[in-house]
mmCIF file of the N, C-alpha and C atoms, coordinates in Angstrom:
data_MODEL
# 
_entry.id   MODEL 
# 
loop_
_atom_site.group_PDB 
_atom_site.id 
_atom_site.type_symbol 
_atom_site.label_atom_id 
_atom_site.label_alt_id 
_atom_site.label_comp_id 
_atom_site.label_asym_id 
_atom_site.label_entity_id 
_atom_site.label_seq_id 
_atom_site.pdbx_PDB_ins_code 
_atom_site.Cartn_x 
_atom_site.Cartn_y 
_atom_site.Cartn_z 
_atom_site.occupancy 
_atom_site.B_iso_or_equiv 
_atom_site.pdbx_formal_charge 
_atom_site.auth_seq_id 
_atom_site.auth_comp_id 
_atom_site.auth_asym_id 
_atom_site.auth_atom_id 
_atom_site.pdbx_PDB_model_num 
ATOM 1   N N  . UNK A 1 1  ? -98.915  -42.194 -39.626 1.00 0.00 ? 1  UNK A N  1 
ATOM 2   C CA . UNK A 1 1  ? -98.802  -43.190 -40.666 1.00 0.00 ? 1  UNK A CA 1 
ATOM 3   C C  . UNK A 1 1  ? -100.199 -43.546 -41.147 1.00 0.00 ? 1  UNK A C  1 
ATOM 4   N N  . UNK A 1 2  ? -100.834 -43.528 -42.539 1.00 0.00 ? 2  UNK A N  1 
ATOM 5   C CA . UNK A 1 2  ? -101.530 -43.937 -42.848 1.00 0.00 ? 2  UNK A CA 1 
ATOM 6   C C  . UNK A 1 2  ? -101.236 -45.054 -43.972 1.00 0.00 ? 2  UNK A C  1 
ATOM 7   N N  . UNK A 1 3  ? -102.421 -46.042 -43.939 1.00 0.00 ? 3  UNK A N  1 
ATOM 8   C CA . UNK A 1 3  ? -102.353 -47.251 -45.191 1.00 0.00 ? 3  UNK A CA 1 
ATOM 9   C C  . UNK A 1 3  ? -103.833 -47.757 -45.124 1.00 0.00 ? 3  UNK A C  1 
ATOM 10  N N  . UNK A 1 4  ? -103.688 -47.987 -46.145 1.00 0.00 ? 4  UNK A N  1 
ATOM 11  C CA . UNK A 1 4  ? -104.969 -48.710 -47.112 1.00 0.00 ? 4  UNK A CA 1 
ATOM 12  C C  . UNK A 1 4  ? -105.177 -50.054 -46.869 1.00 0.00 ? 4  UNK A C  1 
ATOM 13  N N  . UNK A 1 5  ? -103.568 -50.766 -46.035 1.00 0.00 ? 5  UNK A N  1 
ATOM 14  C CA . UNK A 1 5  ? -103.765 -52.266 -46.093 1.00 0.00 ? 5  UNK A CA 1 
ATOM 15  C C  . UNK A 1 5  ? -104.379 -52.638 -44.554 1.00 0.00 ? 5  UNK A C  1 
ATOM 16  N N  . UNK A 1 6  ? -104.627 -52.998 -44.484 1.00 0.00 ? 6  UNK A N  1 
ATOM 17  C CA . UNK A 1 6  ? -105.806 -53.365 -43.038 1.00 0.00 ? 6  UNK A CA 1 
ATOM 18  C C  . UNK A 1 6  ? -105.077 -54.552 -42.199 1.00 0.00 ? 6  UNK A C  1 
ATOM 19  N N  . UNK A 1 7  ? -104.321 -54.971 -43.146 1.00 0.00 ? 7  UNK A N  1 
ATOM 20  C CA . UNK A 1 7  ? -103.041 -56.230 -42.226 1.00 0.00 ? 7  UNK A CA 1 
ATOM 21  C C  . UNK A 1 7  ? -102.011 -55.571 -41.799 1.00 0.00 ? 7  UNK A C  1 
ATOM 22  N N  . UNK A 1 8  ? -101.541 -54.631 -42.414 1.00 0.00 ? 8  UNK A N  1 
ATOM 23  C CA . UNK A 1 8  ? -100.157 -53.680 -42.288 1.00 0.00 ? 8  UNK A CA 1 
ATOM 24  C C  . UNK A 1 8  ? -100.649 -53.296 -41.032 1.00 0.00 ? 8  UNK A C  1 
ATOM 25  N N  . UNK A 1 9  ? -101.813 -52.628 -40.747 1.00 0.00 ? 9  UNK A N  1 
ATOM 26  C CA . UNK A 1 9  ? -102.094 -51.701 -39.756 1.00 0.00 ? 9  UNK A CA 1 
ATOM 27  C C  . UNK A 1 9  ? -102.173 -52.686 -38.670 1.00 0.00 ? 9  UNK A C  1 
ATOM 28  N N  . UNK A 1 10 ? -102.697 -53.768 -38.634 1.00 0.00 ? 10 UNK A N  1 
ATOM 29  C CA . UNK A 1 10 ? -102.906 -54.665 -37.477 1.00 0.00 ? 10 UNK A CA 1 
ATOM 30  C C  . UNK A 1 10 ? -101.846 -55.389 -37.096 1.00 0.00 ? 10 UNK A C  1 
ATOM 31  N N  . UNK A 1 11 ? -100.551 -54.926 -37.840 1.00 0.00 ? 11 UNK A N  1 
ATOM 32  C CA . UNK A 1 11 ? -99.223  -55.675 -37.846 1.00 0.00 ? 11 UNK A CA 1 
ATOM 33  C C  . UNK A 1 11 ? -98.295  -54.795 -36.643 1.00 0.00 ? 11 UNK A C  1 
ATOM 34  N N  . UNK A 1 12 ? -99.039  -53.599 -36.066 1.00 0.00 ? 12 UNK A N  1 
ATOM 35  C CA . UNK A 1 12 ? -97.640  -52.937 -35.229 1.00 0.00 ? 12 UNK A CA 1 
ATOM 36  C C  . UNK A 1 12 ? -97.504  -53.371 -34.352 1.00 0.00 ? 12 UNK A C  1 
ATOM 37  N N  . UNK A 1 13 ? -96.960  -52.761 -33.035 1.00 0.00 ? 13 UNK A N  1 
ATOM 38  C CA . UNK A 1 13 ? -96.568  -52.674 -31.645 1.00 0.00 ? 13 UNK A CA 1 
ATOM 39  C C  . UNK A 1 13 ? -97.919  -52.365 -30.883 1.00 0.00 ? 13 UNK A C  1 
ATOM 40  N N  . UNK A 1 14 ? -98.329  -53.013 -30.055 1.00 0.00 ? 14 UNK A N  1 
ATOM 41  C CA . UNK A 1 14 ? -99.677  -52.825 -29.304 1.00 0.00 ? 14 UNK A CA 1 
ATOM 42  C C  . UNK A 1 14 ? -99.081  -52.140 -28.105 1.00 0.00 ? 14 UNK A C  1 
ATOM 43  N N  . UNK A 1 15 ? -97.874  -51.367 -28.233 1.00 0.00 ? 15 UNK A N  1 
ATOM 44  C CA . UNK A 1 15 ? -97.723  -50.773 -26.975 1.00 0.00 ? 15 UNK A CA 1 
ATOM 45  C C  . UNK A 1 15 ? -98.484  -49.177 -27.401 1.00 0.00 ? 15 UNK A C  1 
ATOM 46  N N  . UNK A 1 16 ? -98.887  -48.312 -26.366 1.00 0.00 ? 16 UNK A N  1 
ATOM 47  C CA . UNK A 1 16 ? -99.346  -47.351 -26.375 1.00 0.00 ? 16 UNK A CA 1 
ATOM 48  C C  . UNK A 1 16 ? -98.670  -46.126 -27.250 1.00 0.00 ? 16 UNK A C  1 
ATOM 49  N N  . UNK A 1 17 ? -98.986  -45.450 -27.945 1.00 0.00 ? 17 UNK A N  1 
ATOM 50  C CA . UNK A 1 17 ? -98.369  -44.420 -28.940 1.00 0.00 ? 17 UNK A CA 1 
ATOM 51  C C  . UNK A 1 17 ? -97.701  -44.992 -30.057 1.00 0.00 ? 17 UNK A C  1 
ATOM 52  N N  . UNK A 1 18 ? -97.587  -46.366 -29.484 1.00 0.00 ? 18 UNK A N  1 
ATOM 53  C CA . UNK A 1 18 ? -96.249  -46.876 -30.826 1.00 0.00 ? 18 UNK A CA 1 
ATOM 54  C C  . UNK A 1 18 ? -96.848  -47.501 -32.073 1.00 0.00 ? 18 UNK A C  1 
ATOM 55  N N  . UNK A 1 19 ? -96.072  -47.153 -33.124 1.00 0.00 ? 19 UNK A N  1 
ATOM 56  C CA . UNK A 1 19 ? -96.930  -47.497 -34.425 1.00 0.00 ? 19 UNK A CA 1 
ATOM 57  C C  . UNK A 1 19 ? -95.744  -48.236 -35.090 1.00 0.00 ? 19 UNK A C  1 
ATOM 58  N N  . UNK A 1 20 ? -94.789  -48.663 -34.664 1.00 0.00 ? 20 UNK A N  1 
ATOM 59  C CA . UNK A 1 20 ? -93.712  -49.574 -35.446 1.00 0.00 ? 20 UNK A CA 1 
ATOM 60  C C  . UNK A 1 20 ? -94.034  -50.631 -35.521 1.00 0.00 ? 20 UNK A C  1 
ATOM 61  N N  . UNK A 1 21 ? -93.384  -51.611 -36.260 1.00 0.00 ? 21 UNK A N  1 
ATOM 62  C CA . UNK A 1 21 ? -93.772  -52.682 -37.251 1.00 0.00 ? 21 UNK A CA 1 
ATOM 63  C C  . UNK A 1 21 ? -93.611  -53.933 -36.012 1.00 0.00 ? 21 UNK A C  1 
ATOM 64  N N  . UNK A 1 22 ? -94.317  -54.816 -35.830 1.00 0.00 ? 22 UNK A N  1 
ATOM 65  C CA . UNK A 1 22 ? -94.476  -55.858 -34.801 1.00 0.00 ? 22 UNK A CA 1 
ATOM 66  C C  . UNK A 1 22 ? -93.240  -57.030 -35.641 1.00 0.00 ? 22 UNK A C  1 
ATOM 67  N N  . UNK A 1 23 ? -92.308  -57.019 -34.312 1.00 0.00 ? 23 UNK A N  1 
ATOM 68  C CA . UNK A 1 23 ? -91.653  -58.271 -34.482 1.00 0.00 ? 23 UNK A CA 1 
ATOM 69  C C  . UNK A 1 23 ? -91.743  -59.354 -33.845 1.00 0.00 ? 23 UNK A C  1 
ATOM 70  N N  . UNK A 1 24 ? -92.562  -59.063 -32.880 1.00 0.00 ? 24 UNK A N  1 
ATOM 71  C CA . UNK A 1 24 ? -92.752  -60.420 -31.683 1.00 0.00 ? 24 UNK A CA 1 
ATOM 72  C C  . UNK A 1 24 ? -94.196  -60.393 -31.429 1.00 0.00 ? 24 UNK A C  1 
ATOM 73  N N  . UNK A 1 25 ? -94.538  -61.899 -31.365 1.00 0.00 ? 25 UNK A N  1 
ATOM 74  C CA . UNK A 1 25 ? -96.000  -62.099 -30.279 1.00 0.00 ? 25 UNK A CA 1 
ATOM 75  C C  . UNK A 1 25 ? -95.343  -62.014 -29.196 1.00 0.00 ? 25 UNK A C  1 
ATOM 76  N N  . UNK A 1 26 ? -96.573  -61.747 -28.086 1.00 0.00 ? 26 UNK A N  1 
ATOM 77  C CA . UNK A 1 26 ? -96.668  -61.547 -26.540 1.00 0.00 ? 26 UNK A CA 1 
ATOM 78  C C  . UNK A 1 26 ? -97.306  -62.677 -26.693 1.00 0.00 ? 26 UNK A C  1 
ATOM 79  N N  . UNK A 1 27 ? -97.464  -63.725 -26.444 1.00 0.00 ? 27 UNK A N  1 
ATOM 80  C CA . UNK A 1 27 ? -98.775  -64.935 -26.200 1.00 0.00 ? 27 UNK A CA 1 
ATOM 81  C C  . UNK A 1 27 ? -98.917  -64.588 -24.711 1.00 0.00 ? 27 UNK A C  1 
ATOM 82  N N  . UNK A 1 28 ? -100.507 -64.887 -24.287 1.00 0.00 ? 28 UNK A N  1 
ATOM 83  C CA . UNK A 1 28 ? -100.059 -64.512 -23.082 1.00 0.00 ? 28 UNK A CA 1 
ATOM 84  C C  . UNK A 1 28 ? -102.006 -65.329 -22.432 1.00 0.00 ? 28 UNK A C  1 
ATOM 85  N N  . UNK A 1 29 ? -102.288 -64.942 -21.334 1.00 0.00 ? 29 UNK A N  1 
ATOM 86  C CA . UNK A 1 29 ? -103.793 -65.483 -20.567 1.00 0.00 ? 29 UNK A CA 1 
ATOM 87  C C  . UNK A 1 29 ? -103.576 -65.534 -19.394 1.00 0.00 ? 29 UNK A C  1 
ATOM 88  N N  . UNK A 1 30 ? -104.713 -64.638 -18.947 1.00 0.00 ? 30 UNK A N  1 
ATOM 89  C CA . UNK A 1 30 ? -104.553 -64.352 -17.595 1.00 0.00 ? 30 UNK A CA 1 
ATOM 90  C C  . UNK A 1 30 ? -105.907 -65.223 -16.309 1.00 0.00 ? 30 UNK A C  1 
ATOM 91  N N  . UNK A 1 31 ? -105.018 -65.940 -15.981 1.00 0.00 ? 31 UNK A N  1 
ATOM 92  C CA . UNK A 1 31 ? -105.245 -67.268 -15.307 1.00 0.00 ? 31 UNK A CA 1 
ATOM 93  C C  . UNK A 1 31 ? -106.741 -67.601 -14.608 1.00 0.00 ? 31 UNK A C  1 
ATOM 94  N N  . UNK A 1 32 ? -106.610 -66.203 -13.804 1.00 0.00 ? 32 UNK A N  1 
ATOM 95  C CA . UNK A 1 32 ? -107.923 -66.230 -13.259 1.00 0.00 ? 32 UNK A CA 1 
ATOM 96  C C  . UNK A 1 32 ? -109.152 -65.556 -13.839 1.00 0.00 ? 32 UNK A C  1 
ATOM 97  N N  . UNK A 1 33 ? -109.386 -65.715 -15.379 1.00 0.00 ? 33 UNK A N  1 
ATOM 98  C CA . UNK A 1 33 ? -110.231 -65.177 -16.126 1.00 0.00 ? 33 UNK A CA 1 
ATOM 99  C C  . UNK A 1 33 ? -110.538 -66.105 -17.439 1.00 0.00 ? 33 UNK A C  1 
ATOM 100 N N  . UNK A 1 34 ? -108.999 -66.802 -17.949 1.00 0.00 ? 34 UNK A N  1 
ATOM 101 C CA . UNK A 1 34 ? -109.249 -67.304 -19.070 1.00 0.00 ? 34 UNK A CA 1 
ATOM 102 C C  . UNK A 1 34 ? -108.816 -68.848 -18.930 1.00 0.00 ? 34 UNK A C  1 
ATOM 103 N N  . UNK A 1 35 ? -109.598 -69.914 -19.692 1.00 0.00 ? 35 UNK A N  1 
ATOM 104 C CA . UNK A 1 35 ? -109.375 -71.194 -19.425 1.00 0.00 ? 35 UNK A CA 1 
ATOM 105 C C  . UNK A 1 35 ? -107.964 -71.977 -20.077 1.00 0.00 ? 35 UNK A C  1 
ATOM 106 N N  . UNK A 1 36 ? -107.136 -72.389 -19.492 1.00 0.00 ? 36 UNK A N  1 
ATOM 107 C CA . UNK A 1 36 ? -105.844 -72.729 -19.826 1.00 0.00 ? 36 UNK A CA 1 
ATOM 108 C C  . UNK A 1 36 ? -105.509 -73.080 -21.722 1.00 0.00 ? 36 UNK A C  1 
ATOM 109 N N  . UNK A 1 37 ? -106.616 -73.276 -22.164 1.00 0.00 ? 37 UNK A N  1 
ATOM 110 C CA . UNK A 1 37 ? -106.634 -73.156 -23.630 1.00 0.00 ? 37 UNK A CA 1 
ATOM 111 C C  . UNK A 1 37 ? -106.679 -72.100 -24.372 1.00 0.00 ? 37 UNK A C  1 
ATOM 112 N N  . UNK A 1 38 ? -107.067 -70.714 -23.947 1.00 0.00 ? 38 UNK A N  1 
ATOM 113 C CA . UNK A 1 38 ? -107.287 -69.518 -24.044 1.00 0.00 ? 38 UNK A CA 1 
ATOM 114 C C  . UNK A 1 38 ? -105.723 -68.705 -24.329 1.00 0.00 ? 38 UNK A C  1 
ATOM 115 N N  . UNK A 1 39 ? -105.510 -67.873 -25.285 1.00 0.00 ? 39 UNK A N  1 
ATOM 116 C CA . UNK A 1 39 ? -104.458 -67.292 -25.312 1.00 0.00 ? 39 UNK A CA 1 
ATOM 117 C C  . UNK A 1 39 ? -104.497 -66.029 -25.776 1.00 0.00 ? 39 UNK A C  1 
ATOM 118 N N  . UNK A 1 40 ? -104.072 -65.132 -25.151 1.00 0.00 ? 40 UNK A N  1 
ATOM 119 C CA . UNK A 1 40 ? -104.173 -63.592 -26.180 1.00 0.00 ? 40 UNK A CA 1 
ATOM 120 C C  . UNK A 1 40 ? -102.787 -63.209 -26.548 1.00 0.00 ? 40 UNK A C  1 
ATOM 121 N N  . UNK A 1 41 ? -102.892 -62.342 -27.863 1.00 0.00 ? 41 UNK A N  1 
ATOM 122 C CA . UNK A 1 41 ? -101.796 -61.927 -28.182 1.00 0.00 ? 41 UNK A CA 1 
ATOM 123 C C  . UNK A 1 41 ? -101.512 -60.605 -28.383 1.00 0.00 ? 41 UNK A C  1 
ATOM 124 N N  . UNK A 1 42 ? -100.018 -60.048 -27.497 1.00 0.00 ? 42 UNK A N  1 
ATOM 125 C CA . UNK A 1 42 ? -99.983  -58.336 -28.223 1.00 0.00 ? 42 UNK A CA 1 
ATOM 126 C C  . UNK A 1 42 ? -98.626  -58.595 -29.076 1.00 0.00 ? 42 UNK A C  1 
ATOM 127 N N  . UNK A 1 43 ? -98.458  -57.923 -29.727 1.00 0.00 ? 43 UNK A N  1 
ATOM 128 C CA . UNK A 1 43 ? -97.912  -57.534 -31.119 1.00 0.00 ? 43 UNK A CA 1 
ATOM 129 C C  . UNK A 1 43 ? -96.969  -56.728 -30.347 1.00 0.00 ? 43 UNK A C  1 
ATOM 130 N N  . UNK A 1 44 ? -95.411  -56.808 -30.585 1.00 0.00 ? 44 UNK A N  1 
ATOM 131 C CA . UNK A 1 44 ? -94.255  -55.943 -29.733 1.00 0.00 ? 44 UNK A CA 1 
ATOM 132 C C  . UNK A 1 44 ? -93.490  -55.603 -30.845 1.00 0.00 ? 44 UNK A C  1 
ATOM 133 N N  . UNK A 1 45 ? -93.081  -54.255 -31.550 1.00 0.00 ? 45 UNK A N  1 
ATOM 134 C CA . UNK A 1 45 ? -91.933  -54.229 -32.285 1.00 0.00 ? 45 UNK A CA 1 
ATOM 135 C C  . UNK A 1 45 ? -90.546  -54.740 -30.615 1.00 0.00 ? 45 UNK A C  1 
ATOM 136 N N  . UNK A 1 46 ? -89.335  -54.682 -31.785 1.00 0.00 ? 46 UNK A N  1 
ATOM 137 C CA . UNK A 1 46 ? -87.807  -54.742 -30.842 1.00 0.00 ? 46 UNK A CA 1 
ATOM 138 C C  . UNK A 1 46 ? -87.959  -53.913 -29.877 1.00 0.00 ? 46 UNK A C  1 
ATOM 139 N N  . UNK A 1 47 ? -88.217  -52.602 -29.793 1.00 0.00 ? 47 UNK A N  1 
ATOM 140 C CA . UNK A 1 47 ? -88.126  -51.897 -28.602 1.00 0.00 ? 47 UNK A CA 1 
ATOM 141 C C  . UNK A 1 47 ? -88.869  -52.502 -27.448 1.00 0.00 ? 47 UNK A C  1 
ATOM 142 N N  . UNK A 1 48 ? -90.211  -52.862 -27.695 1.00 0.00 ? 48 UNK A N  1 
ATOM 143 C CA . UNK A 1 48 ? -91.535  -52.734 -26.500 1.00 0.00 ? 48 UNK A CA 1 
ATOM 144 C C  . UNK A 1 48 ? -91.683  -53.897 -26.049 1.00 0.00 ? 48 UNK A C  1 
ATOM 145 N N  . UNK A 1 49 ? -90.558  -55.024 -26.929 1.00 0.00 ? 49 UNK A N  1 
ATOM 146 C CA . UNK A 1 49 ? -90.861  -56.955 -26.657 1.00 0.00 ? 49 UNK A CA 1 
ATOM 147 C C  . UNK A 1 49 ? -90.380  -56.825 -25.353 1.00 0.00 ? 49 UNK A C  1 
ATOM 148 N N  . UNK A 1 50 ? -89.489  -56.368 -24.740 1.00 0.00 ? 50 UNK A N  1 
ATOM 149 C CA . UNK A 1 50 ? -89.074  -56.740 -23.287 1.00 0.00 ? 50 UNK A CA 1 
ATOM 150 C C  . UNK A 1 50 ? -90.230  -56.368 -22.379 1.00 0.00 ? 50 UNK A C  1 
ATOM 151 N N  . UNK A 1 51 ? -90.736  -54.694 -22.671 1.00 0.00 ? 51 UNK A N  1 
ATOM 152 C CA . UNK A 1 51 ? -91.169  -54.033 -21.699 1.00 0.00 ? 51 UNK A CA 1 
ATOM 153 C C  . UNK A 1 51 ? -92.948  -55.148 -21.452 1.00 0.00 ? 51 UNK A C  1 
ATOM 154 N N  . UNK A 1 52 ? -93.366  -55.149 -22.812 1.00 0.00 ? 52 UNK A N  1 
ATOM 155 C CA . UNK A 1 52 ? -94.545  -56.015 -23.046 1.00 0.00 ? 52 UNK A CA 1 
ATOM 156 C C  . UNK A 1 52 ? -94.709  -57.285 -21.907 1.00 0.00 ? 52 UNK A C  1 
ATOM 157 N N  . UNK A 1 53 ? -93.352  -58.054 -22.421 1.00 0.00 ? 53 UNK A N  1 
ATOM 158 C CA . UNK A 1 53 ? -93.274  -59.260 -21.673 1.00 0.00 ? 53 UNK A CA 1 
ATOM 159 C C  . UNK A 1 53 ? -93.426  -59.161 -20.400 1.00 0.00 ? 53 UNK A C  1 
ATOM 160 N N  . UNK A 1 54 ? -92.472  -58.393 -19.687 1.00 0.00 ? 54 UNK A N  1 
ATOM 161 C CA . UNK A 1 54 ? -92.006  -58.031 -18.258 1.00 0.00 ? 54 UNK A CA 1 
ATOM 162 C C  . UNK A 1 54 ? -93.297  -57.292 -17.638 1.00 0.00 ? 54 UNK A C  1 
ATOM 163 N N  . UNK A 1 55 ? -93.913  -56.865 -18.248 1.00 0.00 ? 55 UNK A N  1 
ATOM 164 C CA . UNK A 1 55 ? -95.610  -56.050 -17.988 1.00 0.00 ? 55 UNK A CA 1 
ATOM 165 C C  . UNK A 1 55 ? -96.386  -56.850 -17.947 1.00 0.00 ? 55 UNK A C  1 
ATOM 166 N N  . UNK A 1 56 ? -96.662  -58.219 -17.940 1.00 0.00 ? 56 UNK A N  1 
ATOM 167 C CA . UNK A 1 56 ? -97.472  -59.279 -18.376 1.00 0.00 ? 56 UNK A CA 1 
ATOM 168 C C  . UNK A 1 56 ? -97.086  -60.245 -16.402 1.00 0.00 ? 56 UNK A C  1 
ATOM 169 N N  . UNK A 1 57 ? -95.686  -60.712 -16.951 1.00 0.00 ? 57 UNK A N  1 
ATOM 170 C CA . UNK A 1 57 ? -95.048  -61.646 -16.251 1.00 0.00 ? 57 UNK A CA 1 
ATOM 171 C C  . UNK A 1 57 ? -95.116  -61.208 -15.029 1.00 0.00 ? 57 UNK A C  1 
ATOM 172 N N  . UNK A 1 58 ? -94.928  -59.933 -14.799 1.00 0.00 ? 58 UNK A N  1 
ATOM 173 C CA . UNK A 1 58 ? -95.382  -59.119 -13.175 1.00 0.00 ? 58 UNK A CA 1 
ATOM 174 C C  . UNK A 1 58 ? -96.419  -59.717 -12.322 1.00 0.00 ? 58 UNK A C  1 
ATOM 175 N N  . UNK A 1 59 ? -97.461  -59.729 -13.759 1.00 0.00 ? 59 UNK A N  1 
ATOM 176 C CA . UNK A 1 59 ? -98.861  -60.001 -12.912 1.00 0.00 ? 59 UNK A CA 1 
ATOM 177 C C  . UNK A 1 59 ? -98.702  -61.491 -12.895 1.00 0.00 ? 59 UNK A C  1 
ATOM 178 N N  . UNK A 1 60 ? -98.035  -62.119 -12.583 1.00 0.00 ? 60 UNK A N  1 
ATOM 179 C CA . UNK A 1 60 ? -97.967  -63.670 -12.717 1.00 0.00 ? 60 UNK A CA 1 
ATOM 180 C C  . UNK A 1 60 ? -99.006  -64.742 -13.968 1.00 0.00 ? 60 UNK A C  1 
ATOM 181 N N  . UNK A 1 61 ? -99.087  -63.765 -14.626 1.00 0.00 ? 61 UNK A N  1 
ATOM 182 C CA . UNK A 1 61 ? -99.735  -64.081 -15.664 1.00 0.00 ? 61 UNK A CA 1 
ATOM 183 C C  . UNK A 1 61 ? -98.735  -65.096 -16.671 1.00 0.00 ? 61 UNK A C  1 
ATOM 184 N N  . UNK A 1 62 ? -99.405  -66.485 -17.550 1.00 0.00 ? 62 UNK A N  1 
ATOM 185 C CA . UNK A 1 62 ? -98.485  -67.163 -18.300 1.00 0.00 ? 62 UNK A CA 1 
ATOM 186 C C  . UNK A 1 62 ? -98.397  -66.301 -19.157 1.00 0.00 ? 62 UNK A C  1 
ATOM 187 N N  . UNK A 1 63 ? -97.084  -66.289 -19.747 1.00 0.00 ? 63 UNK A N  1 
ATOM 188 C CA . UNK A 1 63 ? -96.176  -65.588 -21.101 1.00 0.00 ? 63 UNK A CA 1 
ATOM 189 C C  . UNK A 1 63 ? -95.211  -66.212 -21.803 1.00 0.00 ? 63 UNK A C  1 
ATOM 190 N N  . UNK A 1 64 ? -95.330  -65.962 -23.014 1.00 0.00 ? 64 UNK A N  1 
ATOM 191 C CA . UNK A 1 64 ? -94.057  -66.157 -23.715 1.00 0.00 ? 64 UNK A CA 1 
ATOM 192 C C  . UNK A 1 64 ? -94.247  -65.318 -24.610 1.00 0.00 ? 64 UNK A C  1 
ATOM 193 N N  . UNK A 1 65 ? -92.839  -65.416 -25.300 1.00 0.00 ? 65 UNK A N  1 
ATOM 194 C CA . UNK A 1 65 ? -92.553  -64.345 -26.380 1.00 0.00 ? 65 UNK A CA 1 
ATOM 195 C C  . UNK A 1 65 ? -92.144  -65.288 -27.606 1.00 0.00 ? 65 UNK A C  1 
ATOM 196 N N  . UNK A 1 66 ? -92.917  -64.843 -28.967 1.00 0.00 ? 66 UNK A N  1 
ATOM 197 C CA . UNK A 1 66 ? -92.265  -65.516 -29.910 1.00 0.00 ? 66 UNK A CA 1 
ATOM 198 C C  . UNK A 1 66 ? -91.861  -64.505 -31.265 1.00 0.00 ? 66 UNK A C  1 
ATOM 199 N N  . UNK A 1 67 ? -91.534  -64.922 -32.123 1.00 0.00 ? 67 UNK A N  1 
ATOM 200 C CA . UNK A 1 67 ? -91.433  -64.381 -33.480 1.00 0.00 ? 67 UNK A CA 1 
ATOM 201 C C  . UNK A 1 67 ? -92.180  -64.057 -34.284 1.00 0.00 ? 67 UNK A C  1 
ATOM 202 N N  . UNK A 1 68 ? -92.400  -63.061 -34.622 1.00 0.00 ? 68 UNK A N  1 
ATOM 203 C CA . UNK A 1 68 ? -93.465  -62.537 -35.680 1.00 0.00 ? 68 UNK A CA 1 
ATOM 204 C C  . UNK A 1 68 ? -93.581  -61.952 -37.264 1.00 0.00 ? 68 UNK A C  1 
ATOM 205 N N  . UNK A 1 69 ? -93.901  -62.251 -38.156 1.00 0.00 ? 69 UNK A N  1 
ATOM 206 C CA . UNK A 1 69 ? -93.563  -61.790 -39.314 1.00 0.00 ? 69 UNK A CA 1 
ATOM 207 C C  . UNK A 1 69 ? -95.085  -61.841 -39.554 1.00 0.00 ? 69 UNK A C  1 
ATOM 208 N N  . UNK A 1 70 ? -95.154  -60.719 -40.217 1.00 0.00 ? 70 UNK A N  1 
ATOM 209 C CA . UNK A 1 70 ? -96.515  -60.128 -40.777 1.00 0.00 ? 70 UNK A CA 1 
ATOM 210 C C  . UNK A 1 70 ? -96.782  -60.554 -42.373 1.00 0.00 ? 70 UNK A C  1 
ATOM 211 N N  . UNK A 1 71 ? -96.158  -61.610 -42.953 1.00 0.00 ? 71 UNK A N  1 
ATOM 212 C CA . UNK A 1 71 ? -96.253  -62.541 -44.130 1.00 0.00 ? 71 UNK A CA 1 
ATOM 213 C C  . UNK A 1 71 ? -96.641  -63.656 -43.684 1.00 0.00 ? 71 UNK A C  1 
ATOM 214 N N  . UNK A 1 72 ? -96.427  -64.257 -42.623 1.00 0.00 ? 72 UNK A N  1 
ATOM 215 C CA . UNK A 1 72 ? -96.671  -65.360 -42.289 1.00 0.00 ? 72 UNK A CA 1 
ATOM 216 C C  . UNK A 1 72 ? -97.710  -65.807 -41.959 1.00 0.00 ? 72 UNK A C  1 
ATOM 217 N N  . UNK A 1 73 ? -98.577  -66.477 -41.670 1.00 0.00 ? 73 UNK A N  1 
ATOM 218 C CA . UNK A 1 73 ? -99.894  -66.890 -41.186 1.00 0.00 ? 73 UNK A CA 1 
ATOM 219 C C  . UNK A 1 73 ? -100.454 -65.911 -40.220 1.00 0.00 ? 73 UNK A C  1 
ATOM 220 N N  . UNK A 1 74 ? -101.736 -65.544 -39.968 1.00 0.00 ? 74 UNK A N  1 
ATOM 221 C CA . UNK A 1 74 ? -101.950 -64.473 -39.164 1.00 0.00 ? 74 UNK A CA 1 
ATOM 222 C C  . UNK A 1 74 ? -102.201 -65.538 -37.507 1.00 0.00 ? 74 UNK A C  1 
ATOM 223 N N  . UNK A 1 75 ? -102.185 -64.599 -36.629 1.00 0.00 ? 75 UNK A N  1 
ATOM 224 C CA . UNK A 1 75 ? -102.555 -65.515 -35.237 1.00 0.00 ? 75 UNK A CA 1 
ATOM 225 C C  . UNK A 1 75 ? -103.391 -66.075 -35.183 1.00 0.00 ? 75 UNK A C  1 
ATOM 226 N N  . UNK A 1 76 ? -103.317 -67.393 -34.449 1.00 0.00 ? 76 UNK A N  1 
ATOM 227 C CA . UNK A 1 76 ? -105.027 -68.133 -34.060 1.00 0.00 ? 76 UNK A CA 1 
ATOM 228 C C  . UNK A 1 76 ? -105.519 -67.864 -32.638 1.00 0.00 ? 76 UNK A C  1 
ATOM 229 N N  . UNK A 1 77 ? -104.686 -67.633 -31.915 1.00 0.00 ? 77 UNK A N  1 
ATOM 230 C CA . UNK A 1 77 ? -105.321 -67.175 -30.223 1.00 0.00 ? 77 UNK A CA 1 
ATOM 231 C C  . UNK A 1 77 ? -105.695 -65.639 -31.042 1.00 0.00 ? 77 UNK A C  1 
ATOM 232 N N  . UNK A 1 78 ? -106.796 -65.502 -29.741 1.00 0.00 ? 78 UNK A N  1 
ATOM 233 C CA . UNK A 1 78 ? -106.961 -63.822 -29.879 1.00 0.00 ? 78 UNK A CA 1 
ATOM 234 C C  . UNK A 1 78 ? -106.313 -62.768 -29.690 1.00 0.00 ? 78 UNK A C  1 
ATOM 235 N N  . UNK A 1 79 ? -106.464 -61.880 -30.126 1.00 0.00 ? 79 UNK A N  1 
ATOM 236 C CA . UNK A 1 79 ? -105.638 -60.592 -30.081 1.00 0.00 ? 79 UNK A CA 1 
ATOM 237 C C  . UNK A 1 79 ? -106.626 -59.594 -29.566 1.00 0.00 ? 79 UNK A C  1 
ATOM 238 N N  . UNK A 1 80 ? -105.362 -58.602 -28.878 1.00 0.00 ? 80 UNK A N  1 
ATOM 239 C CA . UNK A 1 80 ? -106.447 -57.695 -27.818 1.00 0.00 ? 80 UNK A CA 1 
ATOM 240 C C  . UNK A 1 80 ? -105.450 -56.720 -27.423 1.00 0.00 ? 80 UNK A C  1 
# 
């Protein structure tokens, strides 16, 4: 897939190989590194939101999962 738009592209699935369209934040910060105000976010299309989450939550790391639309305001925690 190629595009010209530089939001489109930063809009997919942050899972590995996957290039489908992000429907969910991962919010997420991993405890013993980042200060409880600190939040990162991965980008999950439908398929990868469970696996994302459940890959996170393992490590006893805080998580949640929310809704994502790539019209809407872009994230304010970091992305990574």
């Amino acid at each position: 897939m190629t595009t010209s738009d530089p939001d489109a592209a930063a809009s997919v699935c942050s899972r590995a190989g996957c290039r489908a369209p992000a429907t969910t934040q991962i919010v997420w910060r991993n405890p013993r590194i980042h200060t409880p105000d600190r939040r990162k976010i991965w980008l999950a299309c439908d398929e990868h939101a469970a696996f994302l989450h459940d890959y996170l939550a393992a490590r006893d790391f805080p998580v949640t999962s929310e809704p994502f639309s790539a019209s809407a305001e872009p994230p304010t925690a970091e992305s990574s």
